[in-house]
C-alpha positions in Angstrom: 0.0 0.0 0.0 0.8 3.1 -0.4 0.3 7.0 -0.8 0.2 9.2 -4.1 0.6 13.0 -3.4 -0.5 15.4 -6.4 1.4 18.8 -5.8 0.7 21.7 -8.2 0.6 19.4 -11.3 -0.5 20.6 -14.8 -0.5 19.7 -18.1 -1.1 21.2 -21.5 -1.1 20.4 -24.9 -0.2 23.3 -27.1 -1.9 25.9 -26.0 -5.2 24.0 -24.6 -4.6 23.6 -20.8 -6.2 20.0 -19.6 -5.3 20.2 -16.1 -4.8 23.3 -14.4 -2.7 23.0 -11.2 -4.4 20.7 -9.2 -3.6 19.3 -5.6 -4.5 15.9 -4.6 -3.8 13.4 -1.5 -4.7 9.6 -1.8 -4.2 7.8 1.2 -2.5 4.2 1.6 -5.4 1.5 0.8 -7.8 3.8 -0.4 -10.3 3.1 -3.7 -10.4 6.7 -5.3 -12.8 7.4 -8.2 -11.7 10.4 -11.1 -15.3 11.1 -12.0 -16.4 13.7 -14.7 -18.1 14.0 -18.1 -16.0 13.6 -21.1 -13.1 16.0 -21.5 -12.8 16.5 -17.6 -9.7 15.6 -17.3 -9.9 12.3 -15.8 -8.0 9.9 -18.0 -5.2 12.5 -18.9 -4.8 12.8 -14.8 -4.7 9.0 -14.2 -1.8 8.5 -17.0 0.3 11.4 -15.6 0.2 9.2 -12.6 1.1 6.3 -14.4 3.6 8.2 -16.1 2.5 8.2 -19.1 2.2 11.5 -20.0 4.3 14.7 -19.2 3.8 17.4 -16.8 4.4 20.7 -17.6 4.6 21.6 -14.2 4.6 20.4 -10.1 5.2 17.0 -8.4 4.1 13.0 -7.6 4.9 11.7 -4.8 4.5 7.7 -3.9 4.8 7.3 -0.1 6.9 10.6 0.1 9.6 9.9 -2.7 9.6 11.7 -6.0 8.4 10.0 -8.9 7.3 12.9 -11.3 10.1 12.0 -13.6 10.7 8.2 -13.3 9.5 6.0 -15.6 6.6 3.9 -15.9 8.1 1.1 -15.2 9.5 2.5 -12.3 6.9 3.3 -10.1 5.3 0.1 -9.1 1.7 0.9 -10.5 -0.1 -1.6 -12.6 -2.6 -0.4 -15.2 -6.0 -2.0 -16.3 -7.1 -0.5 -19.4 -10.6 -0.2 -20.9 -9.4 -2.3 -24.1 -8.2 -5.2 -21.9 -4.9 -5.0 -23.9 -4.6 -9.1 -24.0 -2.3 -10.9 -26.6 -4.3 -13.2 -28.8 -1.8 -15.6 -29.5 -1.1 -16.1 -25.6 -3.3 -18.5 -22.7 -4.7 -17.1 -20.3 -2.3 -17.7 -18.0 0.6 -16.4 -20.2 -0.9 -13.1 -20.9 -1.2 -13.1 -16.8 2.8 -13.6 -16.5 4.2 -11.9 -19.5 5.3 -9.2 -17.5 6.7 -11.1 -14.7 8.8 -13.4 -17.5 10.1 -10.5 -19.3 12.1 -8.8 -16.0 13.5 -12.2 -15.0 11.3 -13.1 -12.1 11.6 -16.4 -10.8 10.0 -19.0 -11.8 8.9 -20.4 -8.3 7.2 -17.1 -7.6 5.5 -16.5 -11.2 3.8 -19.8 -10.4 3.0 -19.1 -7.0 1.7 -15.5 -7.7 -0.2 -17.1 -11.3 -2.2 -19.6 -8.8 -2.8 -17.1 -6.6 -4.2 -14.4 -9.1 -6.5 -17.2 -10.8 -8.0 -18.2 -8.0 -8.5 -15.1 -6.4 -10.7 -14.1 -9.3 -12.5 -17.7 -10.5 -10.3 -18.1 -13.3 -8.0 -21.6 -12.6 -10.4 -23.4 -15.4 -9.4 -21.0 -17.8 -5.8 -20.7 -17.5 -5.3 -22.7 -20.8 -7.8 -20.5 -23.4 -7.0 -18.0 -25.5 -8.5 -14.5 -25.0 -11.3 -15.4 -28.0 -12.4 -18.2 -26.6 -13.6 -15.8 -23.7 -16.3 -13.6 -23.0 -15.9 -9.8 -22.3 -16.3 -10.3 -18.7 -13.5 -12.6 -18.4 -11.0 -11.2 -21.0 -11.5 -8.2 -17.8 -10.9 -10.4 -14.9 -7.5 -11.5 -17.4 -6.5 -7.8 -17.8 -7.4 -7.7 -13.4 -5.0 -10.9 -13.4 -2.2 -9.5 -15.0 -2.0 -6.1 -13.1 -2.8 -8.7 -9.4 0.3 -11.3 -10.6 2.6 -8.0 -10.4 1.7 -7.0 -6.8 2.3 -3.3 -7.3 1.8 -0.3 -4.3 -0.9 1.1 -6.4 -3.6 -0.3 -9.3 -5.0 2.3 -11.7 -8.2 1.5 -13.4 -9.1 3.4 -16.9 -12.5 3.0 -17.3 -12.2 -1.1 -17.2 -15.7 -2.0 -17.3 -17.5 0.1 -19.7 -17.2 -2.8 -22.5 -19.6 -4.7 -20.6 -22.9 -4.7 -20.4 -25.0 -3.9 -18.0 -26.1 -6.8 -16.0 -22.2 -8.0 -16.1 -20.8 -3.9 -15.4 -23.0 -4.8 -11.7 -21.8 -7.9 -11.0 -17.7 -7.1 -12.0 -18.7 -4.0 -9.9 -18.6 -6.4 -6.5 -16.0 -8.3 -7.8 -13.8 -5.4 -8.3 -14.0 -3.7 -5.2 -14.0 -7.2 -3.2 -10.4 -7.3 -4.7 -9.1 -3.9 -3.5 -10.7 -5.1 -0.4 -8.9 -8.2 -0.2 -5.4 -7.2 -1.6 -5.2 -4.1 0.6 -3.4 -1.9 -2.5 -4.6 2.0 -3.1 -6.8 2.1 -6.0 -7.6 4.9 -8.2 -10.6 4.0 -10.8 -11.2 6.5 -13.7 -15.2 6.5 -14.6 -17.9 8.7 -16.0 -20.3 6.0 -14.6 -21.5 8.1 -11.6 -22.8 4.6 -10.7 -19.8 3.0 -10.6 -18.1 5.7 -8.7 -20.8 5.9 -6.2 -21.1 2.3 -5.4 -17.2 1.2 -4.8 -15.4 4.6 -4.2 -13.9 5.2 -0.7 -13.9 9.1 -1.8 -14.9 10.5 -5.4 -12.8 13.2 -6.8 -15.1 15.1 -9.3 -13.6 16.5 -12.3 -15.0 19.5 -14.5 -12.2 21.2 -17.2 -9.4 19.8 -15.5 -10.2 21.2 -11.9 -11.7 19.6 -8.7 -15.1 20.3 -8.1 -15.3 18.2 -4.9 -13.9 15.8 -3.1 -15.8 13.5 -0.7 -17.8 10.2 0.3 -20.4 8.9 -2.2 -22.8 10.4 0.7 -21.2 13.7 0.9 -21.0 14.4 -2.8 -24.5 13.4 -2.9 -26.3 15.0 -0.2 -23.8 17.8 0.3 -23.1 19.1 -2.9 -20.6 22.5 -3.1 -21.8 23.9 -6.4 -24.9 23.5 -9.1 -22.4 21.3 -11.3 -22.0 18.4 -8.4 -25.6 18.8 -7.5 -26.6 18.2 -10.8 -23.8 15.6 -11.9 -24.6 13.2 -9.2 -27.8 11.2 -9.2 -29.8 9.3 -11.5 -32.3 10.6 -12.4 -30.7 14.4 -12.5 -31.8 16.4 -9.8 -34.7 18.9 -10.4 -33.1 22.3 -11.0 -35.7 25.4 -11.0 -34.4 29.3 -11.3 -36.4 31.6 -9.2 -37.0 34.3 -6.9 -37.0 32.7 -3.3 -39.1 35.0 -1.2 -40.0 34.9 3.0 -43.5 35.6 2.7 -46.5 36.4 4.8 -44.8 33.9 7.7 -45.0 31.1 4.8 -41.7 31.0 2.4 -42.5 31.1 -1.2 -40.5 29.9 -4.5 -41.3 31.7 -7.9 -44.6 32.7 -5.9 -45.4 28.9 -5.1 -45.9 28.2 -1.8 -43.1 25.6 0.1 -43.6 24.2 3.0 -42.8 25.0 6.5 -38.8 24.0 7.2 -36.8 26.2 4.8 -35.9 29.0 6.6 -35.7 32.7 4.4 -35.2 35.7 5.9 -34.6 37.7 3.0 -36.2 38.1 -0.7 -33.2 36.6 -3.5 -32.9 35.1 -6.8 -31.9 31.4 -6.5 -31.3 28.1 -8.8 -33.3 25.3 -6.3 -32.4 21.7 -6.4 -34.7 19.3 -5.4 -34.0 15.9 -6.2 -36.9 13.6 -7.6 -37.3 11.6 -4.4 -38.1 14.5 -2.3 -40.7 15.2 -4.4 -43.8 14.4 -3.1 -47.2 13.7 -5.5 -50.9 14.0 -4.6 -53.8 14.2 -5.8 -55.6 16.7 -4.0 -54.3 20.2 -3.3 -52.9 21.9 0.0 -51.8 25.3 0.7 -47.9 24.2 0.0 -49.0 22.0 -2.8 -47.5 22.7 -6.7 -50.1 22.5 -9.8 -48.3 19.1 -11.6 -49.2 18.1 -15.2 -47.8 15.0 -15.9 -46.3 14.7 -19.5 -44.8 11.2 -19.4 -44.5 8.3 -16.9 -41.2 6.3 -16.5 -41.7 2.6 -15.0 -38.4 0.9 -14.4 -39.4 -1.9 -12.0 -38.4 -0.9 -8.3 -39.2 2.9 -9.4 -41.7 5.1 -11.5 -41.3 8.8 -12.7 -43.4 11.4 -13.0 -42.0 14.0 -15.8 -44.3 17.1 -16.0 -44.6 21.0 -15.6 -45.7 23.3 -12.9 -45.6 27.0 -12.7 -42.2 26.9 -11.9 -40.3 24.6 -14.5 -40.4 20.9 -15.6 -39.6 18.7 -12.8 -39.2 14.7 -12.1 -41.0 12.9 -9.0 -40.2 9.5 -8.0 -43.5 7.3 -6.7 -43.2 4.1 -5.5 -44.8 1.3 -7.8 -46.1 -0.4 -4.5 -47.6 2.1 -2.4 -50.9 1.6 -1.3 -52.6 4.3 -3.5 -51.5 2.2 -6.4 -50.8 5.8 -8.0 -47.8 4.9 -10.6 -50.3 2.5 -12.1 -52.9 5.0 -12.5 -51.3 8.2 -13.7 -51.2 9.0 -17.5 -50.2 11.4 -19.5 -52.1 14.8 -19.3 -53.4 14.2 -16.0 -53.4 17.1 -13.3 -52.1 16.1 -10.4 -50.2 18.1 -7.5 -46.5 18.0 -6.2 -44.8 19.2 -2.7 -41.2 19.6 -2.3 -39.6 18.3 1.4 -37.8 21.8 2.5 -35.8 19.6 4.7 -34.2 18.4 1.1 -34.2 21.6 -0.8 -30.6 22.9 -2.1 -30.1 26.5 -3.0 -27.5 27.7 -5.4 -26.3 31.1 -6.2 -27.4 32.0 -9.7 -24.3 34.0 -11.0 -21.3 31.6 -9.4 -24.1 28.3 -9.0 -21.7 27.8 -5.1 -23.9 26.0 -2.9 -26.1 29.0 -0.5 -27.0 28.1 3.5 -30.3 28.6 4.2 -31.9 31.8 5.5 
């Protein structure tokens, strides 16, 4: 195990900056995800780590010593790649060792680690096929392999699952983290899954240009977002964003002159963006003084959930209902049908307009 230290580092190609300076601490043992939409940063950050790339500028430090200009090879990483990378010509177990046969390991401890490494991830009946003889989700666990068989201080993951498909992506999820779990090595797992970051991170970094929008637990980048961008990049479905003029009322707080109910504490009239995500939306079908006029415009069933997409006064927003609940309501709703919506105050996130930083209540 071991630490990686980010100091000042930035990188640039030509003119276009990728990564402004940017500081960054992952402890010993620790599964970090890079998450960001495309162009963020996040794979150009992970192989200046690897050393891949060139930095125009700062320092990396593994466990205190300076790496910035040693070579890959050097730095004791081990890198799964989103293409697998396998040789066709090679078993299973031969693509696993290559590495290890090429610096003159010996033989005694290639076999011992090779055992170990198939095992470890279900593959010992395999060790004999070629990479087309498998399927997509073991040609993975083979790329996995090779990277375990090397036992390096740190494993860096570029976007390793998104060849799969869904139902596999889940289940290599589990596997994958169950691994760092078990070997104990600092991980640092490039995604734009938010999914995938949120379910096997220890902390998510999240990436937007090149900079660091936040750093925290899945929990803390979800429920405490800093700015409108985290808010807004976290959570499936996207959280309900509304612009408006947030307004302490007659004693009862108002939001683009809709009523909101008691909890949300204003003491002063202010233009805000308000973020409400779809569970803390609640639907009825009778109004109440704090109640929203809802027209429903399409219903989204996806088994454990439903979606109500529609319009009120204030902007298009997205409800969740449960499919089970007593009222049977996700079954009955159809398009075009008036309905009413109330958003939990206790949930509400307000955002300053003009910077879209994260505003306390009152």
């Amino acid at each position: 195990m071991a630490t990686v230290t980010i100091e000042g580092v930035r990188k640039s190609y030509g003119r276009t900056e990728i990564i402004p300076p940017i500081d960054l601490e992952i402890a010993s043992g620790e599964f970090i995800a890079l998450v960001g939409p495309s162009g963020s940063g996040k794979s150009t950050l992970l192989r200046v780590i690897a050393g891949l790339e060139e930095i125009d500028a700062g320092r990396i430090l593994l466990d205190g010593k300076d790496i910035t200009r040693a070579e890959p090879s050097e730095r004791d990483m081990a890198m799964v790649f989103q293409s697998y990378a396998l040789y066709p010509h090679m078993t299973v177990a031969e693509n696993m060792v290559f590495a290890l046969r090429m610096r003159g390991a010996d033989p005694a401890e290639i076999d011992r680690r090779l055992t170990a490494a198939l095992r470890m991830l279900g593959m010992t009946d395999y060790a004999n096929r070629k990479p087309g003889q498998l399927s997509g989700g073991q040609r993975q666990r083979v790329a996995m392999g090779r990277a375990i068989v090397r036992q390096p201080q740190v494993f860096l993951f570029d976007e390793p699952l998104s060849n799969l498909d869904a139902k596999l992506r889940a289940a290599t999820r589990l596997e994958l983290r169950a691994l760092h779990d078990q070997l104990g090595a600092t991980s640092i797992f490039v995604t734009h899954d938010q999914i995938e970051a949120m379910t096997m991170a220890d902390r998510i970094v999240l990436l937007d240009r090149g900079r660091i929008q936040q750093i925290g637990t899945p929990q803390q980048i979800y429920r405490e977002p800093r700015n409108r961008f985290v808010a807004s990049f976290i959570g499936s479905p996207e959280i309900n964003m509304l612009r408006g003029v947030l307004s302490p009322g007659a004693g009862h707080p108002s939001f683009a002159g809709l009523p909101l109910p008691d909890g949300l504490r204003v003491t002063a009239e202010r233009k805000v963006d308000l973020g409400v995500r779809p569970e803390h939306v609640s639907v009825w079908t009778e109004p109440a003084p704090d109640r929203w006029p809802f027209e429903v415009e399409a219903v989204e069933f996806t088994g454990h959930d439903a979606f109500l997409l529609g319009k009120t006064p204030a902007g298009r927003i997205t409800a969740r209902v449960d499919p089970d609940s007593e009222n049977g309501l996700a079954d009955r709703v159809t398009a075009g049908q008036r309905l009413h919506v109330q958003v939990q105050a206790r949930h509400v996130l307000l955002f300053d307009p003009e910077t879209g930083l994260r505003l306390p209540d009152g």
